[in-house]
C-alpha positions as CSV (number, residue, x, y, z in Angstrom):
1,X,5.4,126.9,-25.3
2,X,3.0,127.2,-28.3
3,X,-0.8,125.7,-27.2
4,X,-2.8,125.1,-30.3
5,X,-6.2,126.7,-29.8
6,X,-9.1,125.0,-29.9
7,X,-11.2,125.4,-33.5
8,X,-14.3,126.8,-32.1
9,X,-11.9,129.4,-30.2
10,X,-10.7,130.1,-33.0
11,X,-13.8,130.6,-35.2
12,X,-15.4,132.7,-32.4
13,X,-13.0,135.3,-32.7
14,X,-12.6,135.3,-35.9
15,X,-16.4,136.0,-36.0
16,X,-19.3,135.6,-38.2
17,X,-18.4,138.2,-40.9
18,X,-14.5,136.6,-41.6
19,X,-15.9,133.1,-41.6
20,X,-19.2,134.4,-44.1
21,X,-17.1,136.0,-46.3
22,X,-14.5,133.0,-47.1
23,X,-17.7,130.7,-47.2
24,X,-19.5,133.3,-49.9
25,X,-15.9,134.2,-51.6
26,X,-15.3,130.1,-52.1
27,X,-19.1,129.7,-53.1
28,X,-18.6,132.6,-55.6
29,X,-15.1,131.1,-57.1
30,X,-17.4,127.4,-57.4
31,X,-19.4,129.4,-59.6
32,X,-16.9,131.0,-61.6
33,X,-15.0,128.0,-62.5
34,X,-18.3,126.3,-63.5
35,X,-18.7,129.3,-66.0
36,X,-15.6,128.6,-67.0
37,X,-16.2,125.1,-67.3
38,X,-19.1,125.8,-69.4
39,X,-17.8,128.7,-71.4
40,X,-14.3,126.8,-72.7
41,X,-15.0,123.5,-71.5
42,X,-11.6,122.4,-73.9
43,X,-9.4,125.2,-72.1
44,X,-10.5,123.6,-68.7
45,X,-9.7,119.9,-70.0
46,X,-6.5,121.3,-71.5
47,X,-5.2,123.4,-68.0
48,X,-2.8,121.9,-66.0
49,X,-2.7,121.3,-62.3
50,X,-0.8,123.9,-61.1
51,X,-3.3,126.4,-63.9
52,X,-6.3,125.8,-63.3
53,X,-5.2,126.1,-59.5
54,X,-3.5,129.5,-59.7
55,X,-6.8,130.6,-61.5
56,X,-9.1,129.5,-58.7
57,X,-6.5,131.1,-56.4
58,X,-7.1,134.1,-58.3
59,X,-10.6,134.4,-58.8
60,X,-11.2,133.1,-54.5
61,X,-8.7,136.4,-54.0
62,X,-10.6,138.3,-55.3
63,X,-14.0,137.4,-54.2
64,X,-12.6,137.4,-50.3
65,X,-10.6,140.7,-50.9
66,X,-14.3,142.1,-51.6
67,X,-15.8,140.5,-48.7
68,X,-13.3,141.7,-45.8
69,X,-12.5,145.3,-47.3
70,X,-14.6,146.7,-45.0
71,X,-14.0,144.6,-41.9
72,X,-12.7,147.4,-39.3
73,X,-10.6,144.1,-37.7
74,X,-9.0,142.9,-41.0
75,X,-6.0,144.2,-43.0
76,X,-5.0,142.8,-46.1
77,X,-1.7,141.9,-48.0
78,X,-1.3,141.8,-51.4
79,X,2.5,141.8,-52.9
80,X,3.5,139.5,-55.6
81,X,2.9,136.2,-54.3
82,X,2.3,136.7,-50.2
83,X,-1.7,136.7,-50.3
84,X,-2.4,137.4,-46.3
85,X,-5.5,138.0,-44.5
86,X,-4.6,139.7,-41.0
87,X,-7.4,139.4,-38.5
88,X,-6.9,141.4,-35.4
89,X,-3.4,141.0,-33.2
90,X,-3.5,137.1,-33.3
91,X,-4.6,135.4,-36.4
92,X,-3.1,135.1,-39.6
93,X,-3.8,133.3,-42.6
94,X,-3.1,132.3,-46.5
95,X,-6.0,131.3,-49.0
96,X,-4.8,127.4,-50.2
97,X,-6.2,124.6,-51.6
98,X,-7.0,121.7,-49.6
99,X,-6.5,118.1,-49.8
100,X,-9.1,115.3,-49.4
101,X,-6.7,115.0,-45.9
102,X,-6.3,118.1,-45.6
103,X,-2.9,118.5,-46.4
104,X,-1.9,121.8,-48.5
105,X,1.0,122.4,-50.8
106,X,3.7,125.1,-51.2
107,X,7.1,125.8,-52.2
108,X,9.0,125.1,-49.7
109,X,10.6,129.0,-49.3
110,X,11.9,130.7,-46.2
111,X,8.7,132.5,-45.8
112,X,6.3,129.7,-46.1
113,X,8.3,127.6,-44.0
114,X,8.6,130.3,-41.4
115,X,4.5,131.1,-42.2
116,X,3.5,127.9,-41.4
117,X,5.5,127.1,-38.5
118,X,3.6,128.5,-35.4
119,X,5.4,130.8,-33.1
120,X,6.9,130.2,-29.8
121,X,6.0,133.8,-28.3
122,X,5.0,133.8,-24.6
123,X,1.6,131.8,-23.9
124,X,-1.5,134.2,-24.7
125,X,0.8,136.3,-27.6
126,X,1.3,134.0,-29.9
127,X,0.5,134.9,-33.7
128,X,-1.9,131.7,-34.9
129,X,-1.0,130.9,-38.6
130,X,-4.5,129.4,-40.3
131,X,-5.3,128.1,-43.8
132,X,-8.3,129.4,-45.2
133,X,-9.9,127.9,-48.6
134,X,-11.1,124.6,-50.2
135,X,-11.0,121.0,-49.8
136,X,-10.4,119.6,-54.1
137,X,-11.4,116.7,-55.9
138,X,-8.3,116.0,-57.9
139,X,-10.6,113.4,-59.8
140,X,-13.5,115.5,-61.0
141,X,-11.6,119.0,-60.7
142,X,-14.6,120.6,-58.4
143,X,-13.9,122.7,-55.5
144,X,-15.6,121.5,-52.6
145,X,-16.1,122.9,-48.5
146,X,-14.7,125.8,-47.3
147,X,-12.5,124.6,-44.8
148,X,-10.3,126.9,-41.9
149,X,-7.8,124.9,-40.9
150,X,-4.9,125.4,-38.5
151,X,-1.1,123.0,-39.3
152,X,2.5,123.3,-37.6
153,X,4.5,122.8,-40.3
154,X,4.1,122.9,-43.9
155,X,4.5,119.2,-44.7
156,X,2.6,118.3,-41.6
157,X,-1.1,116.9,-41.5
158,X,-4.2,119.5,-40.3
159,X,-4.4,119.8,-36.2
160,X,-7.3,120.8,-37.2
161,X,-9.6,121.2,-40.4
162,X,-13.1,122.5,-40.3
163,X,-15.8,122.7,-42.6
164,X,-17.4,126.2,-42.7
165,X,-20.2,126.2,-45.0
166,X,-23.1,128.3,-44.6
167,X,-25.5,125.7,-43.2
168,X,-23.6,124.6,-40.4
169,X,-22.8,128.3,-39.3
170,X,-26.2,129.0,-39.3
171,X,-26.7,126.6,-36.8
172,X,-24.3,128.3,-35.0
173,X,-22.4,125.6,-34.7
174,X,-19.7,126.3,-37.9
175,X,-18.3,123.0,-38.5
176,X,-18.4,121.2,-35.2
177,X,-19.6,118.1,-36.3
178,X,-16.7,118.4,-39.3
179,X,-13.7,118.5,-36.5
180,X,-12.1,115.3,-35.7
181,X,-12.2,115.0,-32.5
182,X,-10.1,113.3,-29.7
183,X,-12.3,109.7,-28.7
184,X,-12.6,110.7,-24.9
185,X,-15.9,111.8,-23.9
186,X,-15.0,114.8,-21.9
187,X,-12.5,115.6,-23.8
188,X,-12.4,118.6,-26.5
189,X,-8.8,118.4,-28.0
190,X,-9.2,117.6,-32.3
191,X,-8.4,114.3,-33.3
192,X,-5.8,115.0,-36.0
193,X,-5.9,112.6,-39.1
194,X,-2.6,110.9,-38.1
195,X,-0.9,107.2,-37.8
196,X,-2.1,104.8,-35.3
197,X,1.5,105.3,-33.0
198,X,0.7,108.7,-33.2
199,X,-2.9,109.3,-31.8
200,X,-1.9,106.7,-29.1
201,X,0.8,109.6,-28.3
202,X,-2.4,112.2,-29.2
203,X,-4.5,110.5,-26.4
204,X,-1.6,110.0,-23.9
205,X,-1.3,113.6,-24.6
206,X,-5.2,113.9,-23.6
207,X,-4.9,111.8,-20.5
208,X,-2.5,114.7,-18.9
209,X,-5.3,117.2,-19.5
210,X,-6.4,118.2,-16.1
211,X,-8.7,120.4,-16.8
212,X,-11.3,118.9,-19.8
213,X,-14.2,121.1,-21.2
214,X,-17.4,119.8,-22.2
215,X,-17.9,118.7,-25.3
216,X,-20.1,121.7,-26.8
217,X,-22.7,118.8,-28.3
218,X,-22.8,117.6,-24.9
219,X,-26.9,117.4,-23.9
């Protein structure tokens, strides 16, 4: 049975130089689209959703493709419309855009429905399918954190969603504080953004964890 990892897991082995490079690459698209912005403020104002998207999509490609080329751990796809960033034998991801909730969008093909659905290999060899990118502001049009984020499903909400930005991985800490987090004291599981019925299943859930790590904030 698939066992989500845990986010800081997660970011720890995907290690500092992954996690700096999507945090520069989406830092360096912010500052593209505000050229643009600036440059043809009428073609920005006259670009359509799914546009201006695919030209951020573009431009965060490109910035991340130079940051990991030479990352001994990472391998790169780039065919058509599969976008994939390999990291070592377990992780997997796709550059999207975020919602406020964290929610992303897609066409609902066979390979993003098979992408995004996480594997039921044998405990310990499962393939983990992440989202790397941006949360959006639909109302102002501004890309905001970098976020690594980890779903099971592709209509379903975030697990998990963490904010990566340089300060907080300085601190060596990358987005700790940004994880919702299950309420229990002891207890380290994220606290998915979910109904009411469903994070009284979430803590149930929790109750049956034997074994409960301290929280890493923990004095």
């Amino acid at each position: 049975m698939f066992s989500y990892p845990l986010a800081e897991d997660v970011l720890h082995d995907l290690g500092d130089k992954v996690v700096s490079a999507l945090v520069d690459a989406t830092r360096a698209t912010r500052v593209d689209l505000a050229e643009y912005r600036d440059t043809f403020p009428s073609w920005v104002a006259d670009s359509s959703d799914r546009g201006l998207s695919n030209w951020i999509h573009d431009r965060l490609w490109a910035h991340l493709r130079r940051g990991l080329i030479d990352i001994d751990s990472v391998e790169l796809v780039d065919q058509g419309v599969t976008r994939e960033v390999t990291v070592g034998l377990r992780y997997r991801a796709r550059v999207k855009r975020h919602t406020v909730r964290d929610r992303i969008r897609s066409y609902a093909t066979k390979s993003a429905l098979a992408f995004w659905a996480q594997s039921e290999a044998l405990e310990g060899l499962e393939e983990v399918r992440l989202g790397f990118g941006y949360r959006w502001d639909p109302e102002e049009r501004v890309i905001g954190s970098t976020i690594v984020s980890l779903r099971d499903g592709l209509d379903k909400d975030a697990i998990w969603a963490v904010e990566v930005d340089a300060e907080a991985w300085v601190r060596k800490s990358p987005g700790l504080l940004s994880i919702r987090r299950c309420p229990r004291s002891t207890c380290t599981r994220p606290w998915p953004k979910t109904r009411r019925t469903k994070r009284r299943e979430w803590n149930r859930r929790c109750a049956r964890n034997t074994s409960p790590r301290p929280r890493p904030d923990a004095g």
